[in-house]
C-alpha positions as CSV (number, residue, x, y, z in Angstrom):
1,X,-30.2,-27.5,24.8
2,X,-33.0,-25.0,24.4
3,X,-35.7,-25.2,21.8
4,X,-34.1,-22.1,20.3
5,X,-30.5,-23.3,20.1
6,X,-31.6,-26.5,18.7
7,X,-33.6,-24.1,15.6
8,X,-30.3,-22.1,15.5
9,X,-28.1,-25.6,15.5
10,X,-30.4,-27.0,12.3
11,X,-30.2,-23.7,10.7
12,X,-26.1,-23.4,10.6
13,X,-25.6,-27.3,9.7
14,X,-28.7,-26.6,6.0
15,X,-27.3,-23.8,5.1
16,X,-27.6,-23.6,1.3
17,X,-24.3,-24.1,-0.8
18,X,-22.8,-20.6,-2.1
19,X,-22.8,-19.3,-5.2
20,X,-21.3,-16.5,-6.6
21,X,-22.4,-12.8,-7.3
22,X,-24.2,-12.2,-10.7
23,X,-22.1,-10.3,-13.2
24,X,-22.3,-6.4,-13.0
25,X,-25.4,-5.0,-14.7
26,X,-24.3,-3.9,-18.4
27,X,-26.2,-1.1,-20.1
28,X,-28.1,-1.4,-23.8
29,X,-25.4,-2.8,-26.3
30,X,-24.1,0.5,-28.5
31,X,-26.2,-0.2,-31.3
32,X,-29.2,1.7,-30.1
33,X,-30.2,5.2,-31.0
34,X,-30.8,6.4,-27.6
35,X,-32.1,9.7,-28.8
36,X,-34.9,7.8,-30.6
37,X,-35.6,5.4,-27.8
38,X,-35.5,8.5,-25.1
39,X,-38.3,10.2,-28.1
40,X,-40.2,7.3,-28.8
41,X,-40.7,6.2,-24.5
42,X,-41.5,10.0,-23.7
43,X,-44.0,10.6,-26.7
44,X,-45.8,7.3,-25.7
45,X,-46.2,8.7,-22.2
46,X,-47.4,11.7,-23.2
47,X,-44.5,14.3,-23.9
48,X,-43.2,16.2,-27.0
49,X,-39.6,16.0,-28.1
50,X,-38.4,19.4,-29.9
51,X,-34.9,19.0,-31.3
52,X,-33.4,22.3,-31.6
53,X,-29.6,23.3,-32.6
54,X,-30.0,26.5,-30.3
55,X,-31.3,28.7,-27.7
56,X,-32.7,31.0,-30.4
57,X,-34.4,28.0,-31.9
58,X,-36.2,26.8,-28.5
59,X,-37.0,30.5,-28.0
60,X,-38.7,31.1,-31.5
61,X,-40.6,27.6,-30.7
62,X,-41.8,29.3,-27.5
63,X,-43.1,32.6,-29.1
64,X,-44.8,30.5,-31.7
65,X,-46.3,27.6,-29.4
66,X,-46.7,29.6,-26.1
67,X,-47.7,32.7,-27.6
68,X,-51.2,32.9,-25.6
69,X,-49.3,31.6,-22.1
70,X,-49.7,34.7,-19.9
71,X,-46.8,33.9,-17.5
72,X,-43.8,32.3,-18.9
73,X,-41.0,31.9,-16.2
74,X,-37.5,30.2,-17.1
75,X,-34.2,29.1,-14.6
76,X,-32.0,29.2,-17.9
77,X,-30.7,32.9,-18.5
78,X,-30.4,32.3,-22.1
79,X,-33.9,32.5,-21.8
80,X,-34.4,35.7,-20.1
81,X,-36.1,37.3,-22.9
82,X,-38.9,35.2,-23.6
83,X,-39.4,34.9,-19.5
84,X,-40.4,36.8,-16.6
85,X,-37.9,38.0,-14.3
86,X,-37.2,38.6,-11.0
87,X,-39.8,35.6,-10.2
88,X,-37.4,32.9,-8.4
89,X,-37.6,34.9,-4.5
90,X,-40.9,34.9,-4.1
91,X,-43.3,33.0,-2.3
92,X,-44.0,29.2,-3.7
93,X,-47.7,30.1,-3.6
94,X,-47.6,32.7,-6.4
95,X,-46.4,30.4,-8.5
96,X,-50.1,28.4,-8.9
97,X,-50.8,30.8,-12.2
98,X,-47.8,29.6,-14.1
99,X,-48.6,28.6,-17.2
100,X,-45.3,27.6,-18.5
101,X,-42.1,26.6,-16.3
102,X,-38.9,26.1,-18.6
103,X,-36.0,24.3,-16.6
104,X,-32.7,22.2,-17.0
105,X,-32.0,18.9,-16.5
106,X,-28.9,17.7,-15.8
107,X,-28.9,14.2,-18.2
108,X,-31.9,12.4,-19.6
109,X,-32.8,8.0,-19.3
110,X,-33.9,6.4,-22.5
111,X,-35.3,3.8,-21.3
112,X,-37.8,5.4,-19.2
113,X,-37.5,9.1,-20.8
114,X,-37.1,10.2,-17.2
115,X,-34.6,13.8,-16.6
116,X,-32.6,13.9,-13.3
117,X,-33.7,17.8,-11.9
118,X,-32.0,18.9,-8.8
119,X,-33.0,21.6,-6.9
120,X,-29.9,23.8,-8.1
121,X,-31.8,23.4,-11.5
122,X,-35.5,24.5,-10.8
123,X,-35.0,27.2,-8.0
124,X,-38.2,26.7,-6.4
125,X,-38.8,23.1,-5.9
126,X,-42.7,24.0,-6.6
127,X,-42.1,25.2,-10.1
128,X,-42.2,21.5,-12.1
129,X,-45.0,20.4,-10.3
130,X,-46.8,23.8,-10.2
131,X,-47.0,25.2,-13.9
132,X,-49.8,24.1,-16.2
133,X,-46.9,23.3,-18.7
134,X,-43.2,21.9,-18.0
135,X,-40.0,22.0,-20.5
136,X,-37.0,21.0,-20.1
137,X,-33.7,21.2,-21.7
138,X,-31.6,18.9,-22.4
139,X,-28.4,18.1,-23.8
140,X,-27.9,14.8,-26.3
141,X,-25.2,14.2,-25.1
142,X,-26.6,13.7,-21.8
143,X,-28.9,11.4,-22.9
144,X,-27.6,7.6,-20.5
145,X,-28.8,4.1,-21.7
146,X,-30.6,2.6,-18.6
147,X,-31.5,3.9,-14.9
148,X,-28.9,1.6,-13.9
149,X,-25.9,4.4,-15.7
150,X,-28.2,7.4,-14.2
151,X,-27.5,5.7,-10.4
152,X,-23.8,5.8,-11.8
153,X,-23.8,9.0,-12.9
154,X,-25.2,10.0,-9.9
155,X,-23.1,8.5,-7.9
156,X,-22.9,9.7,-4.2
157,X,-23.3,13.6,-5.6
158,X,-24.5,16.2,-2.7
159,X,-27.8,18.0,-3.4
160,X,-30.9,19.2,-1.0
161,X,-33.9,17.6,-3.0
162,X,-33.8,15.8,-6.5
163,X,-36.2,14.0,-8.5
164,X,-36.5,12.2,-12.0
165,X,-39.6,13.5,-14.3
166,X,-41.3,11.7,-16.8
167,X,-43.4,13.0,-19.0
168,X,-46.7,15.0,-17.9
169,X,-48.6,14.3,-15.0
170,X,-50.8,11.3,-15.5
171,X,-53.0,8.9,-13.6
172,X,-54.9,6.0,-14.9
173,X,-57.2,5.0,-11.3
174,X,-60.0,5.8,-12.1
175,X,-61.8,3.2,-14.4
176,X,-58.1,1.9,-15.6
177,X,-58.6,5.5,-17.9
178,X,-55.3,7.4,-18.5
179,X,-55.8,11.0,-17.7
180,X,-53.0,13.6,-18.2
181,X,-52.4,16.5,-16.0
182,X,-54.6,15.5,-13.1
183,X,-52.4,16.7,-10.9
184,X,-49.2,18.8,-12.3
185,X,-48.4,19.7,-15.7
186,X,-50.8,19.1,-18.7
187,X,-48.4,18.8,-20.7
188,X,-44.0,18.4,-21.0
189,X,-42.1,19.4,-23.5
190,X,-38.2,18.5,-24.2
191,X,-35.8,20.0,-26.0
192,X,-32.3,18.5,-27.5
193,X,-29.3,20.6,-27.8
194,X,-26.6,19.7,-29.1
């Protein structure tokens, strides 16, 4: 017998005793308020959470809180009037003077306050990363308990690119000091529909 079927032989006759598969990963129980959880996470990270009942509400919040943003663009048609149009066929480069980029995500993760953006969502996959400031709607309804349910929900869907975002850019290497927008958005903004 080689020295290598006599490792092999040893290995097959110690083999550890078998044990049975964990249960299946369960989400938060139903008692938490995973609107305040998803709020609380993302306005620790550095994010703003705007509830609003309606379009017209997020666009009055816009006019009032962007009102000196020079270039405003939006993937969301109900939008159209406080946005630029005609901007989603150009060239990813003349994006870099975007000072707001307002987009849809398709659900939310409370734990994490991460959004699940496909590229059917943003258009240009440049514009979240590009723009000075990023907001996204939302539904609250669409708001999942754990990463583990957004994998679910995912499931084996078909898309090009897709990413999860949370909160704005940030990096703390530098002397272990957080910095936000270092390099992406400043700043991310969320807002709740119904």
């Amino acid at each position: 017998m080689t020295s290598r079927e006599q490792i092999l032989s040893k290995i097959k006759t110690h083999q550890p005793e078998l044990t049975s598969l964990p249960a299946p990963l369960t989400t938060v129980p139903g008692t938490v308020n995973l609107i305040e959880l998803f709020s609380s996470v993302l306005v620790s990270i550095g994010g703003a959470v705007v509830e609003a009942d309606s379009y017209e509400e997020i666009k009055n919040y816009i006019k009032q809180t962007f009102k000196d943003q020079k270039r405003i663009i939006s993937t969301l048609k109900e939008l159209a009037d406080v946005s630029e149009q005609g901007w989603e066929s150009q060239d990813p480069h003349s994006y870099e003077n975007v000072d707001l980029a307002i987009i849809q995500a398709h659900f939310g993760v409370a734990e994490n306050a991460a959004l699940w953006i496909t590229e059917e969502l943003m258009h240009q996959r440049a514009v979240p990363f590009i723009a000075q400031q990023l907001a996204v709607v939302v539904k609250r309804s669409s708001i999942l308990a754990t990463m583990h349910d957004a994998y679910i929900r995912i499931g084996n869907a078909e898309y090009g690119f897709g990413t999860f975002i949370a909160g704005p850019s940030k990096t703390a290497d530098i002397e272990q000091s957080l910095v936000l927008g270092a390099h992406g958005p400043k700043g991310m903004t969320i807002f709740l529909l119904p």
